[in-house]
LUMSEVO-754967 format. One record per residue: x negated, y, z negated of N, C-alpha, C, CB in turn. Coordinates in nm, 4 decimals, decimal comma. Glycine has a CB too. Layout:
R      n.x      n.y      n.z     ca.x     ca.y     ca.z      c.x      c.y      c.z     cb.x     cb.y     cb.z
R        X        Y        Z        X        Y        Z        X        Y        Z        X        Y        Z
...
END
This chain:
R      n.x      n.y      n.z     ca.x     ca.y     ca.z      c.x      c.y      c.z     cb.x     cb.y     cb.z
R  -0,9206  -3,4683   1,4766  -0,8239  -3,5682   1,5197  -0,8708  -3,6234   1,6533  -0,6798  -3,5081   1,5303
R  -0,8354  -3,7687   1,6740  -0,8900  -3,7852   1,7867  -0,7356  -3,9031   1,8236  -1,0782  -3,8438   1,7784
R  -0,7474  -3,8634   1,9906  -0,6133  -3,9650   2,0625  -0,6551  -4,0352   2,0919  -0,5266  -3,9444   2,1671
R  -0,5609  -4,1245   2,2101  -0,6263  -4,2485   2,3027  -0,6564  -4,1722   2,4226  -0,5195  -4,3895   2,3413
R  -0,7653  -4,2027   2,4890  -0,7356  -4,1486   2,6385  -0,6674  -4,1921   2,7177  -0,8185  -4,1400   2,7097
R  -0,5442  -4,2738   2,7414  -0,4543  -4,2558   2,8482  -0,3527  -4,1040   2,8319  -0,3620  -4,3994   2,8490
R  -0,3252  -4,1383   2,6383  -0,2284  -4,0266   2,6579  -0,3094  -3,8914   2,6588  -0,1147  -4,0265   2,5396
R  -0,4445  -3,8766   2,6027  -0,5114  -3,7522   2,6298  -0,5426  -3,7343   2,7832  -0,6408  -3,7461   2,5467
R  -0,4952  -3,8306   2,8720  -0,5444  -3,8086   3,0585  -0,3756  -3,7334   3,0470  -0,5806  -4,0168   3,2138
R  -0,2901  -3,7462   3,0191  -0,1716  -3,7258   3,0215  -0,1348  -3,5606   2,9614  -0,1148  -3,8455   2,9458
R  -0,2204  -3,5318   2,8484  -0,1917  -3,4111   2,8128  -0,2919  -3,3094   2,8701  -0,1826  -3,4087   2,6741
R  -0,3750  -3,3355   2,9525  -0,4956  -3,2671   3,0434  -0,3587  -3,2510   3,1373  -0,6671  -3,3754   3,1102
R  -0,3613  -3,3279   3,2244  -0,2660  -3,2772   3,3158  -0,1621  -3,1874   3,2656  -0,2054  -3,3800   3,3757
R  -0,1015  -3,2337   3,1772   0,0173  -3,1253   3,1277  -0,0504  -2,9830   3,0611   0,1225  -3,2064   2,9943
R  -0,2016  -2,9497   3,0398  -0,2496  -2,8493   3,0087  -0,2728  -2,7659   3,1595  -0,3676  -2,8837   2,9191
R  -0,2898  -2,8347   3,2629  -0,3013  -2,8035   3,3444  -0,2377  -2,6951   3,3964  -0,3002  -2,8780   3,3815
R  -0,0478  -2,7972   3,3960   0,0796  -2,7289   3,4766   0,0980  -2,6095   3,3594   0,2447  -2,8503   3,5045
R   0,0288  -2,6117   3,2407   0,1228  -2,5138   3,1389   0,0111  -2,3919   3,2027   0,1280  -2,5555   2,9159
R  -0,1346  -2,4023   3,2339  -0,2016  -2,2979   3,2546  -0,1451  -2,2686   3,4157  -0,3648  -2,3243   3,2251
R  -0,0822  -2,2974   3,4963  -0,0814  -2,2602   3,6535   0,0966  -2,1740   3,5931  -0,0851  -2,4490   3,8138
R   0,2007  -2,2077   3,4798   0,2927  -2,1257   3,4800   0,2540  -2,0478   3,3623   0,4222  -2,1843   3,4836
R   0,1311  -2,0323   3,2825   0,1176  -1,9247   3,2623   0,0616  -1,8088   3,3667   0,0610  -1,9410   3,1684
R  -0,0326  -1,8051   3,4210  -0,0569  -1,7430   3,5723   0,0595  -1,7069   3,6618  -0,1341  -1,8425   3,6571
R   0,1679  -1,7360   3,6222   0,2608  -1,7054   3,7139   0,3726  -1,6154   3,6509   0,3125  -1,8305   3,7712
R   0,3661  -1,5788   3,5361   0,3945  -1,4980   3,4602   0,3944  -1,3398   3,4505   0,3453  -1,5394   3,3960
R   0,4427  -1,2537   3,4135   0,3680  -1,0907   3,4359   0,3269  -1,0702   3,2761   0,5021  -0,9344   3,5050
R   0,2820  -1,1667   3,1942   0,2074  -1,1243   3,0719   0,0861  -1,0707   3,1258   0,1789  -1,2391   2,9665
R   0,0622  -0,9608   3,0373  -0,0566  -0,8984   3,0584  -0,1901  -1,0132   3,0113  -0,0489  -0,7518   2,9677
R  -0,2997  -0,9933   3,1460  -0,4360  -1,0375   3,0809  -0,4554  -1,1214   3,0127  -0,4887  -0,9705   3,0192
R  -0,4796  -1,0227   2,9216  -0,4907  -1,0711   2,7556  -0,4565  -1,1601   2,7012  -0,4447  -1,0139   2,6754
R  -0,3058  -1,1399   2,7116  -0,2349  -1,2509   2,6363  -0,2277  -1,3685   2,7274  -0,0880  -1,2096   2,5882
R  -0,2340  -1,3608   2,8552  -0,2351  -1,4645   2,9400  -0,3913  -1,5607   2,8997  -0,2233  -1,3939   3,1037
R  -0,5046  -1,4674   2,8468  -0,6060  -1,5557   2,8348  -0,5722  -1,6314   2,6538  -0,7698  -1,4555   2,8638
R  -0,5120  -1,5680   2,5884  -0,5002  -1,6155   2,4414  -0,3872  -1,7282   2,4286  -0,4616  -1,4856   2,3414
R  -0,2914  -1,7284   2,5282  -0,2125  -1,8456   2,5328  -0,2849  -1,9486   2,5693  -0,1062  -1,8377   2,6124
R  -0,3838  -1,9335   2,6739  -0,4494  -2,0328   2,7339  -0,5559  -2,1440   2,6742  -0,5026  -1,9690   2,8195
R  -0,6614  -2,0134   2,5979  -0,7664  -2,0233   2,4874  -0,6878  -2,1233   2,3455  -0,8123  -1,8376   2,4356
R  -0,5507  -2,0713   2,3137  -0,4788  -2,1613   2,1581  -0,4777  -2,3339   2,3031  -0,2061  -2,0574   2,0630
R  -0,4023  -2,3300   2,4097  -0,3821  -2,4402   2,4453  -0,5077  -2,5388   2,4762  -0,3033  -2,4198   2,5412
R  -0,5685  -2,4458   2,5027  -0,7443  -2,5764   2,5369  -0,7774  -2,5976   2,4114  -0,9259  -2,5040   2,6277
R  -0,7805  -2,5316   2,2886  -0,8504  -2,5609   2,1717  -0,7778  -2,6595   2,1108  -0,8726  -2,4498   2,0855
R  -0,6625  -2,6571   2,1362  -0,5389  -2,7619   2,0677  -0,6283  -2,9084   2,1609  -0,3050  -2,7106   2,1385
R  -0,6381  -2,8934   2,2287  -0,6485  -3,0499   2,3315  -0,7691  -3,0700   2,2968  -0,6329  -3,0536   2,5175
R  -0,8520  -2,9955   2,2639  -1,0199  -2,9979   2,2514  -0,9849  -3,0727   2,1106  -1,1308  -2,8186   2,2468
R  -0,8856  -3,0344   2,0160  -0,8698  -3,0847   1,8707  -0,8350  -3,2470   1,8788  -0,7400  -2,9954   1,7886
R  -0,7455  -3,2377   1,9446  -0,6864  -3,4360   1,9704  -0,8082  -3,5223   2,0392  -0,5205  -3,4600   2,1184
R  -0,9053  -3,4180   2,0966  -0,9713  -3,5039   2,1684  -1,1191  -3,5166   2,1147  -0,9612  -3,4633   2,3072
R  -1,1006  -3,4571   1,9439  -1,2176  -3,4532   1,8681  -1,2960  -3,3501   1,8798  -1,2875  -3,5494   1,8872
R  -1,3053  -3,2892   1,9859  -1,4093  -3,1916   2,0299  -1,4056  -3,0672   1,9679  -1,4032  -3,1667   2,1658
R  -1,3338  -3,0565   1,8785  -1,2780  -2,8707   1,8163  -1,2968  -2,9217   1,6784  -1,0683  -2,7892   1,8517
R  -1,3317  -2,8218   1,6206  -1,2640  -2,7833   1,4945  -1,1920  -2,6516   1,4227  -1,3451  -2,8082   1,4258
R  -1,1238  -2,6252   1,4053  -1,0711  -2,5031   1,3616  -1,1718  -2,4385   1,2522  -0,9252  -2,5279   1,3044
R  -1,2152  -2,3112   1,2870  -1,3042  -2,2331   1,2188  -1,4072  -2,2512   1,2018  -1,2841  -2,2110   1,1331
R  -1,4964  -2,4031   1,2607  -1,5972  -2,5031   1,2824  -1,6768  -2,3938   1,3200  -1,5757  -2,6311   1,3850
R  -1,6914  -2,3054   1,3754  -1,7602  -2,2389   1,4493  -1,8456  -2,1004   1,3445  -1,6528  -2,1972   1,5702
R  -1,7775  -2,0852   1,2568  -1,7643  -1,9383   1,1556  -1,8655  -1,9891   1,0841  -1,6108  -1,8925   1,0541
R  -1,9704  -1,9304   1,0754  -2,0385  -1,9138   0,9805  -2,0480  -1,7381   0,8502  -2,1565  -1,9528   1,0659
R  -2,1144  -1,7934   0,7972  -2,1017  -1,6528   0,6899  -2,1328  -1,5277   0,7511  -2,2062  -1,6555   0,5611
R  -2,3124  -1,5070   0,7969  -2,3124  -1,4197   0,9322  -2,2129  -1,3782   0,9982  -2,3670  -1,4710   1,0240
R  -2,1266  -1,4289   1,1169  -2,0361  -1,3800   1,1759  -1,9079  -1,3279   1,0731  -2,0069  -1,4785   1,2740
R  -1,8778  -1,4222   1,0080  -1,7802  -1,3808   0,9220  -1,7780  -1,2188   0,8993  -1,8017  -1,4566   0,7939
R  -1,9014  -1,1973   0,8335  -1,9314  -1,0740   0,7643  -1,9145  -0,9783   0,8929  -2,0886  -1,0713   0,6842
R  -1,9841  -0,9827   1,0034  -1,9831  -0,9234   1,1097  -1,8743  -0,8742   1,1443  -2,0228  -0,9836   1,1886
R  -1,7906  -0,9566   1,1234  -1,6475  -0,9236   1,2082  -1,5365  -0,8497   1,1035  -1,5696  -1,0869   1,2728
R  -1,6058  -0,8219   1,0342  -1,5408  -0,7384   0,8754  -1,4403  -0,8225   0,7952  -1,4415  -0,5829   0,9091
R  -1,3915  -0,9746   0,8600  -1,3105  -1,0535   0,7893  -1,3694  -1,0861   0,6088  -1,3022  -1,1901   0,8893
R  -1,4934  -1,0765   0,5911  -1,5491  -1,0678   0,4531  -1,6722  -0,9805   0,4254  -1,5830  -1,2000   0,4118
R  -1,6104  -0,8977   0,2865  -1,7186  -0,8024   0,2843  -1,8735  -0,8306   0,2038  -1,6513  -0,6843   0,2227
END
């Protein structure tokens, strides 16, 4: 999917404020980095740059025990 860039300058910033009140949060770590990681990949998606699972090849697949 791809946006316009005014409103993708618009949802950068708002990725911004959502990552400075996640940081301000007492979620552990972790989950503080996996909220963060779903929100950049979402914006990376509108802004063409992602693809969901784009990345998986059969190799890794297998690797990661998701297929035997």
């Amino acid at each position: 999917m791809k946006t316009n860039s005014q409103h993708l300058a618009r949802i950068n910033d708002l990725l911004v404020q959502y990552k400075q009140e996640i940081e301000g949060t007492t979620m552990k770590p972790l989950s503080k980095k996996t909220y963060t990681i779903h929100a950049q990949n979402f914006v990376r998606w509108i802004s063409g740059e992602f693809v969901p699972g784009g990345n998986l090849n059969t190799k890794q697949i297998t690797e990661t025990g998701i297929v035997d």
